[in-house]
C-alpha positions as CSV (number, residue, x, y, z in Angstrom):
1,X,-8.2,0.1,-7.2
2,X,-5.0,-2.2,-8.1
3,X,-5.5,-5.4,-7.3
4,X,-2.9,-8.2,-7.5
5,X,-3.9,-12.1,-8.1
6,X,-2.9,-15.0,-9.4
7,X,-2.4,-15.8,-13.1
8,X,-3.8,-18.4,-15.1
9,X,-5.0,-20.2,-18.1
10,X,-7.8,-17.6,-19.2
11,X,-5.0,-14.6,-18.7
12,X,-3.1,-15.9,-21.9
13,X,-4.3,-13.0,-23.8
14,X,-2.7,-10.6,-21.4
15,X,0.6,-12.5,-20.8
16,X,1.2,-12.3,-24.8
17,X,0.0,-8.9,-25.2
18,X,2.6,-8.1,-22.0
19,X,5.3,-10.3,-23.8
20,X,5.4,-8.1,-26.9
21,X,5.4,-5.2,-25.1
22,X,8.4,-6.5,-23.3
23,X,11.3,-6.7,-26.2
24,X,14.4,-8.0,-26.3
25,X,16.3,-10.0,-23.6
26,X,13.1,-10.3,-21.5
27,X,13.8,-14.1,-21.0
28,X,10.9,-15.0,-18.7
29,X,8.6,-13.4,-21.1
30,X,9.0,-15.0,-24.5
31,X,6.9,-14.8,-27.7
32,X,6.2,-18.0,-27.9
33,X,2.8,-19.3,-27.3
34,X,3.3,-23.0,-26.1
35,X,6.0,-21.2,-23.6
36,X,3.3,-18.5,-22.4
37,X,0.5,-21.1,-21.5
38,X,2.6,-23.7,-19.9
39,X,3.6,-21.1,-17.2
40,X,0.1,-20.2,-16.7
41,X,-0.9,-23.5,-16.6
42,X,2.0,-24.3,-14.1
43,X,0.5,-21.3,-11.7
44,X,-2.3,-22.1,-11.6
45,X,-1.7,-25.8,-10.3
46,X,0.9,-23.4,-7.7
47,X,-1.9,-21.6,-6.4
48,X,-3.8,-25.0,-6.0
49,X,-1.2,-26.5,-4.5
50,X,-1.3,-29.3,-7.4
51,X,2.5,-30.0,-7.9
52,X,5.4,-30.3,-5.9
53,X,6.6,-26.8,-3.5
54,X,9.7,-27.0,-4.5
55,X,8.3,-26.9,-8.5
56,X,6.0,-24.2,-7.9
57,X,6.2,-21.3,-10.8
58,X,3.9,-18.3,-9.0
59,X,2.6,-15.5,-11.7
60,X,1.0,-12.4,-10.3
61,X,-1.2,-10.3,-12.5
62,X,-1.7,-6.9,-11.3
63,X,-5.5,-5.6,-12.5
64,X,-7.4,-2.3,-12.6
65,X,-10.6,-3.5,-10.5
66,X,-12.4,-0.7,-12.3
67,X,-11.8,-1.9,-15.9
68,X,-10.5,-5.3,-15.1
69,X,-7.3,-4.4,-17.7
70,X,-3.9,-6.6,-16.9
71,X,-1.5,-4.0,-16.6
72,X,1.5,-6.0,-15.3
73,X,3.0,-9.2,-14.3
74,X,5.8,-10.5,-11.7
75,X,6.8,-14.3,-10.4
76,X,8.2,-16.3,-8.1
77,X,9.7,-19.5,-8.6
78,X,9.6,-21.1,-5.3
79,X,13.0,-23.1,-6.4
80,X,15.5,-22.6,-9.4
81,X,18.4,-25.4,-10.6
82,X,16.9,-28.5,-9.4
83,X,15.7,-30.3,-12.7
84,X,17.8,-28.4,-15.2
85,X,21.2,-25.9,-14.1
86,X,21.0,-22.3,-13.2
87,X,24.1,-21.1,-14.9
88,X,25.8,-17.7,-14.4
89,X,28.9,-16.3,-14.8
90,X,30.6,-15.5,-11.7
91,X,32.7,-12.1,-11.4
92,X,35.8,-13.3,-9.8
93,X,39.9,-11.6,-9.1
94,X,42.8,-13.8,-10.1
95,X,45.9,-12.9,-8.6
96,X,49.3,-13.9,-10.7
97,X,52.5,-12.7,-9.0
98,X,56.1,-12.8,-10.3
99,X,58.8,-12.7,-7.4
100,X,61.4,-12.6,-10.2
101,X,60.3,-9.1,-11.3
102,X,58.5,-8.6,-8.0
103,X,55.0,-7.9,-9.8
104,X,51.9,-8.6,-9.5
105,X,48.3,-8.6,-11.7
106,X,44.7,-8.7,-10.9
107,X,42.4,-10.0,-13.5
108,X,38.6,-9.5,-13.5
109,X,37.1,-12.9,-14.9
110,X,34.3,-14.9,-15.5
111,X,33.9,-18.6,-14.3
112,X,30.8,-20.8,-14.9
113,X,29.2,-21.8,-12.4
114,X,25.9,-23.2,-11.0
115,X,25.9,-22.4,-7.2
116,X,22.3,-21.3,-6.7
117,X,20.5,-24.2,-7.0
118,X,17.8,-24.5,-4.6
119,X,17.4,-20.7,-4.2
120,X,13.8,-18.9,-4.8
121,X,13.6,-16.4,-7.8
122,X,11.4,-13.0,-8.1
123,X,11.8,-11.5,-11.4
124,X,9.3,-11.0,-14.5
125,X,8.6,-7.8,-13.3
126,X,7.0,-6.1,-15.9
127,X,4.2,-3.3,-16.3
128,X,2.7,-1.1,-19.4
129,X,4.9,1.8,-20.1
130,X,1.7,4.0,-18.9
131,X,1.4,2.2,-15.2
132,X,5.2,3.2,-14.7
133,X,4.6,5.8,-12.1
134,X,2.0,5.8,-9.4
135,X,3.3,2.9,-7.3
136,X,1.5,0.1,-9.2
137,X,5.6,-1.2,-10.0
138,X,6.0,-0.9,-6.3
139,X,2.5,-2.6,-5.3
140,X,3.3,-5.5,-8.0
141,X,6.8,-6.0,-6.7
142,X,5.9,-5.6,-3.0
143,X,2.9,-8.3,-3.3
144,X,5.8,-11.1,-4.1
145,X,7.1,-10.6,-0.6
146,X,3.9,-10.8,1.1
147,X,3.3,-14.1,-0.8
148,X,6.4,-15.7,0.5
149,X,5.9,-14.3,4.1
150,X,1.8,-16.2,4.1
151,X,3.9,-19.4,3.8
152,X,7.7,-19.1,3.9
153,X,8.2,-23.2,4.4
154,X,7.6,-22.6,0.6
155,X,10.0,-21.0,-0.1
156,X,14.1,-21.0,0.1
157,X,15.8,-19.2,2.8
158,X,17.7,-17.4,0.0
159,X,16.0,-15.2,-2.8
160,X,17.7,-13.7,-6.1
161,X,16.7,-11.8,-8.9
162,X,18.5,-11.1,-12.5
163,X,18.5,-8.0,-13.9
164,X,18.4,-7.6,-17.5
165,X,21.8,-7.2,-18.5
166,X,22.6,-3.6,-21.2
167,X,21.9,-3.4,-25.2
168,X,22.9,-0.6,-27.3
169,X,19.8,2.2,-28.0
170,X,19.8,-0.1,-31.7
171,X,18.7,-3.2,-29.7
172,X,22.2,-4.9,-29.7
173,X,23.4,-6.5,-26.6
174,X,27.3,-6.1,-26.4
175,X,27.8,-8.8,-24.6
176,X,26.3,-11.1,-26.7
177,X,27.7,-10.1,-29.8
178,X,31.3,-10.0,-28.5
179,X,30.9,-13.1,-26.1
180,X,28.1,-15.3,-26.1
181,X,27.4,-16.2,-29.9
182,X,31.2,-17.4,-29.8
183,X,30.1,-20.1,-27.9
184,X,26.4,-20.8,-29.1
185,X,26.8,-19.7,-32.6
186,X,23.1,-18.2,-32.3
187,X,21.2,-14.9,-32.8
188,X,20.4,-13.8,-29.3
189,X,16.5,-13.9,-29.7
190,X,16.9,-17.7,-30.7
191,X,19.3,-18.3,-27.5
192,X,16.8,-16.5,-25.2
193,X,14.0,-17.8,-26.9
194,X,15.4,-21.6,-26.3
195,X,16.7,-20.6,-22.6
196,X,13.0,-20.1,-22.0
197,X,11.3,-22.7,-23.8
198,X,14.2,-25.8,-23.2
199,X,15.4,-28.0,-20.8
200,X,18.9,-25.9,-21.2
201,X,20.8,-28.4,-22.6
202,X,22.7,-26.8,-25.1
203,X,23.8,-24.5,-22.0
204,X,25.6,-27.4,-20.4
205,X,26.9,-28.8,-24.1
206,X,28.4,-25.4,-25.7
207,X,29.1,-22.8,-22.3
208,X,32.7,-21.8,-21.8
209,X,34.8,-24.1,-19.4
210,X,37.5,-22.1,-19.0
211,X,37.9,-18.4,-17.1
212,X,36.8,-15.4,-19.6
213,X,39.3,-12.7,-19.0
214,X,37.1,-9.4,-18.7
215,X,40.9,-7.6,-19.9
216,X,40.7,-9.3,-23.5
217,X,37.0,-7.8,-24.6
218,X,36.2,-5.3,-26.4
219,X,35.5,-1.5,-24.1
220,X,31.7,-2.2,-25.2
221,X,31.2,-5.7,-23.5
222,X,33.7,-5.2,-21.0
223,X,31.7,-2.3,-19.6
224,X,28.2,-4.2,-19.7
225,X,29.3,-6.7,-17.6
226,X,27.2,-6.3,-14.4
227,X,25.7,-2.9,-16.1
228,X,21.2,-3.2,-15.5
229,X,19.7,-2.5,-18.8
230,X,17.7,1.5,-19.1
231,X,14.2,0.2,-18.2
232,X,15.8,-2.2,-15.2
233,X,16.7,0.8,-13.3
234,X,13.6,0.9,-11.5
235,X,13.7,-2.5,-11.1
236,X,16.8,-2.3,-9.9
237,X,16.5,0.4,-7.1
238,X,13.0,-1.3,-5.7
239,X,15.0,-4.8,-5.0
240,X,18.1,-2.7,-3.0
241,X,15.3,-0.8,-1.0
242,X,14.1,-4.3,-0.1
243,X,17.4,-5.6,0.8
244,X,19.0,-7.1,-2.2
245,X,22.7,-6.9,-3.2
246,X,24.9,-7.4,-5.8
247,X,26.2,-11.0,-5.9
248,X,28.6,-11.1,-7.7
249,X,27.1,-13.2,-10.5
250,X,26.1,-12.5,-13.9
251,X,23.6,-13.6,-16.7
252,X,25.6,-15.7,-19.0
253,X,23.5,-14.4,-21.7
254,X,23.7,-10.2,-21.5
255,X,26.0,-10.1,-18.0
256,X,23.0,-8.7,-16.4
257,X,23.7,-8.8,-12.7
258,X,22.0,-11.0,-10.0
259,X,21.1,-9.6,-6.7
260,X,20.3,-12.2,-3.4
261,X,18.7,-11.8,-0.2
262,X,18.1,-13.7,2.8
263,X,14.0,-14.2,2.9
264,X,13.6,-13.3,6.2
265,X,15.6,-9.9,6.1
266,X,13.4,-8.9,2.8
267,X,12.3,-5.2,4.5
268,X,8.5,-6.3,3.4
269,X,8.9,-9.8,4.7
270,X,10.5,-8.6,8.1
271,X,8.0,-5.6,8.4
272,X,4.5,-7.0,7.7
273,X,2.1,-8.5,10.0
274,X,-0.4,-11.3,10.6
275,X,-3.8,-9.9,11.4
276,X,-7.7,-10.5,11.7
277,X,-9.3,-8.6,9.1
278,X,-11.9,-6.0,10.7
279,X,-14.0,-4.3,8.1
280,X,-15.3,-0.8,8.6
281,X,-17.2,1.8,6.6
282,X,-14.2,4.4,7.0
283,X,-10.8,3.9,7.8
284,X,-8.5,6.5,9.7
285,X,-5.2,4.7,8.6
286,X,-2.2,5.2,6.4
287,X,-2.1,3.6,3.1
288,X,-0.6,-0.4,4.0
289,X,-0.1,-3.3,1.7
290,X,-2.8,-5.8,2.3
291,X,-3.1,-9.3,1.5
292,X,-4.6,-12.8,1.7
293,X,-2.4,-14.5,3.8
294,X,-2.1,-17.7,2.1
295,X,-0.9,-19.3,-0.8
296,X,-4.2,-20.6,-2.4
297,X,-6.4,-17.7,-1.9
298,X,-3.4,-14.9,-2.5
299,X,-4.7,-11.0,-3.9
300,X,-3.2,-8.0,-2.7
301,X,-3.7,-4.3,-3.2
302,X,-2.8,-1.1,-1.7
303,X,-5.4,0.5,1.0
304,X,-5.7,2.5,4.3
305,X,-5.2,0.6,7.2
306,X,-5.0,0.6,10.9
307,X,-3.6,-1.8,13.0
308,X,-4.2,-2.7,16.3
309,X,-2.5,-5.8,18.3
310,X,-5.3,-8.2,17.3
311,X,-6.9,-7.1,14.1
312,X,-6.8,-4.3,11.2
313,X,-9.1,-2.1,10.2
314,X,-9.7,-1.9,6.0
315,X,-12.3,-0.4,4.5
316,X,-15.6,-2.7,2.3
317,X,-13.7,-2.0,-1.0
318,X,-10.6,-3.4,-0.3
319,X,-12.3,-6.3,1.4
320,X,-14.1,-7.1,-1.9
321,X,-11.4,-6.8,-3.8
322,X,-9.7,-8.5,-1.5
323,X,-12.2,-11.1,-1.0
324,X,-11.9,-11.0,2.2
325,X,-14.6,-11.5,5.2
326,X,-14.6,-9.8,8.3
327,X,-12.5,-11.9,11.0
328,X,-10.1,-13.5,8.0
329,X,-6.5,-13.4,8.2
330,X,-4.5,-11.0,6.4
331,X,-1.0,-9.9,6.3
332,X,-0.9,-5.9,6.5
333,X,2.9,-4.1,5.4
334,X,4.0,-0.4,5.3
């Protein structure tokens, strides 16, 4: 059975291994040790309830109960922009009209901005290449939702996610090459690497002031801009069946897009439901999505259920890996 749980200190191990596997452009997911177990160290104290909401970091670990292998890991950052910016590029039309020759022009550019402050973030979304099919992506990505719905006052009434932006089969990021090294004068791996590990200062020193006019670049970074890297696609179509939608708004780094949602119309969010956990031998149910339904004592995995108005019915296994007792509240999803 998959089983998703918190992340901490003692997962370190996993987390690296799952950073290398990761590659380029992978922001959230640097190689950089002091990096790694500072966000492990900053879940845990989420789970606990330790720091402030509003600073909570939330790493999920997805597990094979029978091996006890990590074979994936997503977050949630309850709040993104307060203590340092959350810069993107926004995709905007400017209109320029000449009555003189009676013309008129529509140029695609990109403006800096910082307009999502406050806003909750799912992303790090990442699992072995061999755990790609199956549903564990699904089970990994779904058990976010069902986090945020045990305690929404955590959380921001708007959610987004960045998808990474495209690079070339040799590793190159157009984007980068053609734009954002004009401006920070770095390799991308030591830009991404000090986006992760930095306050982001030398964003707010060195980013462009001024409009980019999309028109002026090169056909290779003009077409990335908005375009989800290969191994995002997945990514990509999970988050729309869930509600998200294009934004707009682009990573200033590899003009990944970003995708929003309001929290309470996330399909899992709006479709799951509060129950008191009944635990049978055998269960005549479909396969749900059952979880803990708190912050503090979160797991989740993917089980046959049956609902009735007051409780649901899950079977001794999933309670253990659930670690749940019979009469504890669980939240229960399709």
């Amino acid at each position: 059975m998959l089983v998703v749980r918190p992340a901490g200190p003692d997962d370190y191990d996993a987390l690296a291994e799952l950073a290398v596997l990761s590659g380029r452009g992978f922001t959230s997911l640097p190689e950089d040790e002091p990096t790694l177990r500072e966000r492990l160290a900053i879940s845990a104290d989420s789970f606990s309830g330790a720091i402030a909401p509003l600073e909570a970091w939330y790493t999920l670990m997805i597990e094979d109960s029978a091996t006890g292998r990590v074979d994936g890991v997503a977050g949630i950052k309850a709040a993104v922009g307060l203590k340092r910016p959350f810069f993107s590029f926004r995709v905007v039309t400017l209109t320029q009209f000449s009555s003189a020759i009676r013309t008129r022009f529509d140029h695609t550019a990109l403006v800096l901005v910082n307009e999502c402050s406050g806003w909750s973030e799912v992303g790090s979304l990442f699992l072995r290449p061999e755990r790609r099919s199956g549903g564990a992506g699904r089970l990994l990505a779904q058990s976010r939702y069902m986090l945020m719905a045990a305690e929404p006052q955590h959380f921001s009434e708007h959610v987004l996610a960045e998808l990474r932006g495209w690079f070339d089969a040799d590793g190159t990021c157009p984007f980068w090459e053609m734009v954002g090294c004009k401006f920070f004068r770095l390799p991308f791996d030591q830009a991404d690497m000090a986006s992760a590990s930095t306050d982001g200062q030398f964003i707010l020193d060195l980013a462009p002031r001024h409009p980019i006019y999309v028109e002026l670049l090169p056909d290779t970074a003009r077409d990335s801009v908005g375009r989800v890297h290969r191994e995002g696609e997945p990514a990509r179509v999970m988050l729309e069946r869930e509600g998200f939608r294009y934004a707009s708004l682009v990573d200033i780094f590899d003009a990944g897009p970003t995708v929003s949602a309001r929290r309470d119309d996330i399909a899992t969010v709006r479709h799951s439901h509060r129950r008191r956990a009944r635990i049978v031998d055998g269960v005549d149910g479909p396969p749900m999505l059952v979880s803990r339904d708190a912050i503090d004592s979160f797991r989740a995995t993917r089980t046959a259920a049956l609902l009735t108005p007051d409780d649901a019915e899950i079977g001794r296994e999933a309670a253990e890996a659930l670690h749940v007792a019979e009469g504890d509240l669980i939240r229960v999803a399709p």
